[in-house]
N, C-alpha and C positions, 0 to 999 in steps of 0.2 A: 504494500500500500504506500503510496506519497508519502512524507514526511513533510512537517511545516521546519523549514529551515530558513535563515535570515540569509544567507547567500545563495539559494536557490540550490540545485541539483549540483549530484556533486561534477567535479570538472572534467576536463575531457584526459586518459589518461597519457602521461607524455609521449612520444615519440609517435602517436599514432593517428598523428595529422588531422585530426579534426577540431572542431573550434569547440569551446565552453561555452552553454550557452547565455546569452544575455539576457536581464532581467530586472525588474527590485518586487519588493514585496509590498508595497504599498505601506498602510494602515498597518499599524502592528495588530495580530489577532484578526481583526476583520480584513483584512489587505483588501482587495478591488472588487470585493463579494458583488457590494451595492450598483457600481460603476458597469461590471462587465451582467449584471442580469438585468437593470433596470437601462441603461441603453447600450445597448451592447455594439453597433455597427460606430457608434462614438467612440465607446473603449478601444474596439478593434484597432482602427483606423489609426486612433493617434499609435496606439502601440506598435503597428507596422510600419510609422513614420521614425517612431523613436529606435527601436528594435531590429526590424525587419519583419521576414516571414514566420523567425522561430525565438518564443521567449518564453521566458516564466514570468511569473505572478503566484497570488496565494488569495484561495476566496475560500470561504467555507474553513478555515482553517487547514487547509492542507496546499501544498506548492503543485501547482498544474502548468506544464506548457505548452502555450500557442500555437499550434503549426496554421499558417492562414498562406491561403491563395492555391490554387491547382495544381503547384507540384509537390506541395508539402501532403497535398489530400493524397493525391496517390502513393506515397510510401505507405501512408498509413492504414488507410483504406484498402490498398490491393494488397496490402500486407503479403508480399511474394516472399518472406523470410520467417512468415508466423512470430512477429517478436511483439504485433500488439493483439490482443486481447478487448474486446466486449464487455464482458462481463464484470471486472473489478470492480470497475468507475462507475458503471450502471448500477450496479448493487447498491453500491456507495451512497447512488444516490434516490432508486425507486426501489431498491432488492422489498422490500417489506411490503411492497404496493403490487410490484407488478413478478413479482418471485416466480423465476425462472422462464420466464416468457421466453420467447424464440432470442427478442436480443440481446438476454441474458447470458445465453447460453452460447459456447464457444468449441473450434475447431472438429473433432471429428463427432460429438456429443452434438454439434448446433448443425453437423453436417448431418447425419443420424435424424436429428429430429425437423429437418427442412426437407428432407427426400419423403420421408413419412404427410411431411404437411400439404406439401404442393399437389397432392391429390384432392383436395379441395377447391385448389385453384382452376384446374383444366379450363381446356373453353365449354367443356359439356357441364361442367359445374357452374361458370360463371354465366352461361347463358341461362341455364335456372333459375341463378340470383339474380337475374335482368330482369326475370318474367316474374318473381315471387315482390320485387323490389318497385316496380310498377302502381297495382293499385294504390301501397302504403304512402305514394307520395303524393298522390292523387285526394287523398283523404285527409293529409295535412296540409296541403293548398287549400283544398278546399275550405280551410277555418282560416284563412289571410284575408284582411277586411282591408276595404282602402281607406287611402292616409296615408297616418306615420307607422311604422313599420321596423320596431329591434329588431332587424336582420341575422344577427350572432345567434340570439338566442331562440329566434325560430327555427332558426337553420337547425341547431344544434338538437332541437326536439325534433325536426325531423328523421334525421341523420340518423339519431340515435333509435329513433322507432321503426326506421329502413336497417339498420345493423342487426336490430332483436329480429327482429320479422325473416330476416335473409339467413343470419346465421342462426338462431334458435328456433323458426319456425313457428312463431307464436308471438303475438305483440304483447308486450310488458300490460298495459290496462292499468289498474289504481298505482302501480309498482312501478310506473316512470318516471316519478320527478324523485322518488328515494332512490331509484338505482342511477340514473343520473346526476345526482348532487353526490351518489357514493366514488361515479367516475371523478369529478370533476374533484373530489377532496383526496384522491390517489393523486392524481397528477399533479396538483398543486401543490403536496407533501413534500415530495421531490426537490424544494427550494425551499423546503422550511430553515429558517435560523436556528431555531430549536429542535435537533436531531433525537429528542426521546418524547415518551410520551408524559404528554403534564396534557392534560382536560381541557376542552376548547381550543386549545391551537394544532397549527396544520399536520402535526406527524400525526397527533392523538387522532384528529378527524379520516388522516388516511388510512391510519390503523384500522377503524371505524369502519371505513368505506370498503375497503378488501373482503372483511370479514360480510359484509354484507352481499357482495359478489359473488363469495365462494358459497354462500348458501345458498343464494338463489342459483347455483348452475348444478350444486353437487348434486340438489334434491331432483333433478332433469334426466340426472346421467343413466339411469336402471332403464327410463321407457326408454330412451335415444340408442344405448345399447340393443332394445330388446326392437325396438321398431327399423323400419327402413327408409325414412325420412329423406331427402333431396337437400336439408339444411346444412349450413360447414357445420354444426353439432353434432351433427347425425353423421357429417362426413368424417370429423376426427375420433368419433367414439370404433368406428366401422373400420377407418385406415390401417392400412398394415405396410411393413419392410418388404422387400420381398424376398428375404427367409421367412416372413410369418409375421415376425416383432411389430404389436401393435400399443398405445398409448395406456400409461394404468390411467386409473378417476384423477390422479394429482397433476399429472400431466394435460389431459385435457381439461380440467381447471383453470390450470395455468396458463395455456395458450388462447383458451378462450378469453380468459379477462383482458388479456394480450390485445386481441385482434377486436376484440370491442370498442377497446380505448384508439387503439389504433382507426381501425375503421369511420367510425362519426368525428373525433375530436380532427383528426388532421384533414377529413374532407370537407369538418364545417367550416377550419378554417380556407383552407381552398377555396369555398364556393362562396363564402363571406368576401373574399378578393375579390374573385371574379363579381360579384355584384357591387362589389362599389366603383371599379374601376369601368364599367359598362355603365353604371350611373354617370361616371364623372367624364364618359368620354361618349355620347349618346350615338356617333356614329357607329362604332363599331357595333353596340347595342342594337340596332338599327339592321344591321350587317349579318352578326348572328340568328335575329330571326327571321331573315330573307331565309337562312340555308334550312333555318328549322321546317319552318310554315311550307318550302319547296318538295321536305319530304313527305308531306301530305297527312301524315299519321299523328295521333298524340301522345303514342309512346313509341321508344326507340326498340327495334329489333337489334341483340348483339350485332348482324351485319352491317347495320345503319352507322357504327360508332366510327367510322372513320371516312363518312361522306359530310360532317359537321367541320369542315376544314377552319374554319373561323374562329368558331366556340375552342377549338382543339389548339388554335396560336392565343386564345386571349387566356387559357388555364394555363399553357404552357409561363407566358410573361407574368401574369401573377406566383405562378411557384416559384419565377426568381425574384421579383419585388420581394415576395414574402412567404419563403419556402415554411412551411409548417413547421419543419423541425431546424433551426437554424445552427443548433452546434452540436456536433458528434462526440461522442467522450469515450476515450480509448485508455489502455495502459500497457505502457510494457513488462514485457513477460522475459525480456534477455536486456542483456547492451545491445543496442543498435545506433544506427547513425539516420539522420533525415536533416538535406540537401547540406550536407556535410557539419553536423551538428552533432556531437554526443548525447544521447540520451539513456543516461545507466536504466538498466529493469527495475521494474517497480515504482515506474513515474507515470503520474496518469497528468494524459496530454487530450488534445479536444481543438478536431476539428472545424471549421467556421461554413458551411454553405453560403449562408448572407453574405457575409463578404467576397468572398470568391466569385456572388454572382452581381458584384457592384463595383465591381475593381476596373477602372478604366482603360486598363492595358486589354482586355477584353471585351470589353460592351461598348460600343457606341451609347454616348450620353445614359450612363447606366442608372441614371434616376430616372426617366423618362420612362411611360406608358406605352411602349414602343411593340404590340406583338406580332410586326412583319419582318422583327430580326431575325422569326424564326422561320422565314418562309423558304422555301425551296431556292429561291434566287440569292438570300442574304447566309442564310442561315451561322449566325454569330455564336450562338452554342458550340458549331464545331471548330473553333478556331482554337481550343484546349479540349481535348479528351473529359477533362473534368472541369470547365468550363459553366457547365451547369448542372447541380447535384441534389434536384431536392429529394430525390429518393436516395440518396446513399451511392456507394460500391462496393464493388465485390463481395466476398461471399454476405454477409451483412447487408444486400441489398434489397429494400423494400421487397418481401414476397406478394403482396399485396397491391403493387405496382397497377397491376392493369385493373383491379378489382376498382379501386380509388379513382380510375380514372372514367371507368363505365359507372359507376355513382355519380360522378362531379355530372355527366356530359347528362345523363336521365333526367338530374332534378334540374340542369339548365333549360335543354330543352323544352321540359312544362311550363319552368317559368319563363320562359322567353313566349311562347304559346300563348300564357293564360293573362300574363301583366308586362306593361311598360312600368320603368321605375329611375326615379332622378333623384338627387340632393339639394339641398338646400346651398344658393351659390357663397360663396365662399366657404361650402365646409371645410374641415380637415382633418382628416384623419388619425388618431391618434392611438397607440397599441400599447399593451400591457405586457411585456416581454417578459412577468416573473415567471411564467413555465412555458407554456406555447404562447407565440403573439395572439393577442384578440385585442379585440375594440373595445376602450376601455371606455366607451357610454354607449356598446351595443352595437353601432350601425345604424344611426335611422336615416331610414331611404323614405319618399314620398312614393306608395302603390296605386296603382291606376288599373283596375282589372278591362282586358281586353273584352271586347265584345263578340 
């Protein structure tokens, strides 16, 4: 595990040609806790002016180093020497919330249990979730009145009642706003200041919120076992290796709380983007549901998902505006070196997406609303391999990738269908970065339901 040291990691050792890495520790005790969670693309920024690509600092009481920009992701990320690790840092910092989830769990164990999982993915699976994922969002539009409109937090009840319904087979009912406030007290735990439990604050509440998860899934698992369900409940309980080796009840526990939280939290913030930046730029709004309304239908068939060319460049530009999960948190597990840097074993380091995808050596006017960078003629993504990363890489990367992306495109499409929607002029946007970014007064958009 890191150590909190006052001259950061220890040095590089002699003759062996690489540099020590540079740093300071801020704050004694607190070091840059506050700075690098509550604005984090400020902290980065200065620190890559001061620094470079590779530094320490100390937040949470332990020393972590920087690696920022797309070639530092790739050492660490393609991990081609197995020297970082998943799971330390993550422990460290959700192990009690999200306990042993897929990316928890590391090398031939995370390998073991992703070969097991992606049988839920198929496209004979995900097109089930297309068709089971449908009416449910059909029915939560249907409750959006026009006006003003919290965007975040409708989304998120959607989301999350599209998640139970697709993967459990069954929609939550009186049990949605308790198992949802249980997600949201998990994930929020994860940057608690106070790492034990004391009553009313974030660890205690996520404590709280797990345990409520795990009851509500354990008491599932005997019918999901005993039935033949089309749900990814029914698909993890059923999944097997192929020598045999299938998941015990703790396992699929854990992967389901996993892909839960996963599943609504990071699409709500996706689609939360995507409608604010369609509000604030009405042509492209405009643009998307020419392609919508062309396909004639008002729900998407899985083959439909990649005739939405529009919709599919304004998700792509908001994942890097505002990739969902903006920093990755690794450790190593040997010495290794990154872009000629010592980093002794047992350093937990964390890589940056947001920055990487606003770095100007890369994007054209990388603040800017811009999502024909990613069009076939321009295409600015590929000017770095890892250029743009809101799903991750290597083996660590989003399994759920394409799942996230045929949710984002389903619930656009209705609502691009069912309402126009604007902001109020001069809004601005404003994000809460203590766990995932959100909009820290919701999102309200003006709705105008289509006729």
């Amino acid at each position: 595990m890191s150590t909190f040291l006052a001259d950061g990691p220890a040095a590089a050792p002699a003759g062996s040609g690489l540099r020590s890495i540079p740093g300071n520790r801020g704050l004694p005790w607190i070091g840059e806790t506050f700075e690098s969670m509550h604005h984090p693309m400020e902290w980065a920024t200065r620190r890559y002016e001061n620094f470079g690509p590779v530094s320490w600092t100390t937040s949470f009481g332990i020393t972590t180093v920087s690696m920022l920009g797309p070639d530092a992701f790739d050492t660490v990320m393609m991990n081609r020497d197995k020297h970082f690790a998943s799971g330390p840092f993550w422990n460290f910092l959700i192990g009690p919330f999200f306990h042993r989830g897929l990316m928890l769990l590391d090398f031939d164990e995370h390998l073991f249990h992703k070969r097991i999982m992606q049988q839920a993915f198929t496209k004979t699976r995900l097109t089930s979730y297309l068709d089971a994922m449908n009416p449910t969002i059909d029915a939560a539009m249907d409750q959006w009145s026009e006006g003003d409109l919290r965007a975040f937090p409708a989304i998120k009840q959607m989301t999350l009642d599209v998640a139970t319904r697709t993967f459990m087979g069954a929609a939550l009912g009186g049990d949605s706003d308790r198992v949802n406030r249980a997600f949201i007290d998990c994930v929020r735990a994860g940057t608690a200041y106070v790492r034990f439990r004391v009553p009313g604050l974030r660890w205690s509440r996520g404590l709280t919120g797990r345990r409520v998860l795990e009851d509500m899934l354990r008491k599932e698992i005997p019918a999901k076992r005993a039935g033949n369900g089309d749900d990814l409940f029914s698909a993890l309980c059923h999944a097997k290796s192929e020598d045999g080796h299938s998941f015990s009840d703790d396992d699929v526990v854990n992967h389901m709380i996993f892909l839960l939280m996963a599943a609504h939290d990071t699409t709500t913030i996706t689609m939360s983007m995507m409608m604010f930046y369609l509000a604030k730029h009405p042509e492209w709004q405009a643009k998307c549901r020419a392609e919508s309304l062309a396909l004639g239908k008002s729900s998407l068939d899985y083959d439909d998902l990649d005739n939405l060319v529009s919709l599919d460049l304004v998700m792509k530009e908001s994942l890097r505006l505002v990739p969902p999960v903006g920093s990755i948190p690794r450790a190593t597990v040997a010495d290794t070196e990154v872009m000629g840097y010592f980093i002794p074993a047992g350093t937990f380091v964390s890589v940056m997406p947001d920055f990487t995808h606003h770095m100007p050596q890369y994007w054209n006017e990388p603040r800017k609303f811009d999502p024909e960078r990613f069009s076939a003629e321009r295409r600015e993504d590929k000017v770095h391999k890892h250029a743009w990363v809101p799903f991750g890489a290597g083996a660590h990367k989003c399994i759920g990738q394409h799942f996230g992306g045929m949710q984002v495109k389903a619930v656009m499409h209705k609502m691009l269908q069912n309402f126009e929607w604007s902001i109020e002029p001069g809004y601005r946007l404003r994000l809460d970065h203590t766990s995932l970014p959100r909009p820290k007064d919701g999102l309200h958009v003006c709705l105008h339901r289509r006729s």
